[in-house]
N, C-alpha and C positions, 0 to 999 in steps of 0.2 A: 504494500500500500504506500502510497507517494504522501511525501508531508505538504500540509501548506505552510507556506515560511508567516502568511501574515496571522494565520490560526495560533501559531506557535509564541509568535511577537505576543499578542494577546493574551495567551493562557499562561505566558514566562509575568507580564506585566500584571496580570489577578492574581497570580501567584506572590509576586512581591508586595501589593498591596494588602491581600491579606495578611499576610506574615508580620510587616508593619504593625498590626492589629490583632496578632495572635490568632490569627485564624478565625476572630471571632467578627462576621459580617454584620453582627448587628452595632457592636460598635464602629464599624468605618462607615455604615451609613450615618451613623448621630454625631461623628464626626463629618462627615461632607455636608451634611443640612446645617452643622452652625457655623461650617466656615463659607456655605451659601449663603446665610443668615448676615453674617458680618461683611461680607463684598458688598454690600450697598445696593446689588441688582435686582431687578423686581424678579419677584416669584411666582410665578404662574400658580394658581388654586384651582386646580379641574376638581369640579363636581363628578360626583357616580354615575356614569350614566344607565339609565337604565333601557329598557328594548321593548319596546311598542307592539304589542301584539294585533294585529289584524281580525278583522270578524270571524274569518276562515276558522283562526286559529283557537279563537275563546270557546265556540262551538264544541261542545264533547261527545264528537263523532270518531271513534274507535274504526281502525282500520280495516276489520273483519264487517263493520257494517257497510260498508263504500260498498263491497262484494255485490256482485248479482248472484239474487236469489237463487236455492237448487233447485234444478228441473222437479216439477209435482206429481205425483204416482196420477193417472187414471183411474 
């Protein structure tokens, strides 16, 4: 299997930042959010978004009922 050199650049460079951090990513994130915090730059705030269901969708039609009926004995 062939390497990628920028995969490698990448996972050498998380490797060093965690390490910085003991390994522990929850600290290097609450360390980048307050040294986001102290740069002065505005912060973007995304809301959760949420996913809009369609009429189709609210309907609780079960996929065995879509089905055409079985043929009827005589």
């Amino acid at each position: 299997m062939t390497t990628n050199p920028i995969l490698q650049e990448i996972y050498a460079a998380r490797a060093q930042l965690l390490a910085e951090y003991g390994g522990d990513l929850a600290a290097y994130i609450r360390s980048a959010n307050e040294r986001a915090k102290a740069s002065g730059h505005i912060i973007a705030k995304i809301k959760q978004r949420t996913i809009r269901r369609t009429g189709a969708a609210k309907q609780s039609v079960t996929a065995t009922e879509c089905l055409s009926a079985p043929p009827s004995n005589p």
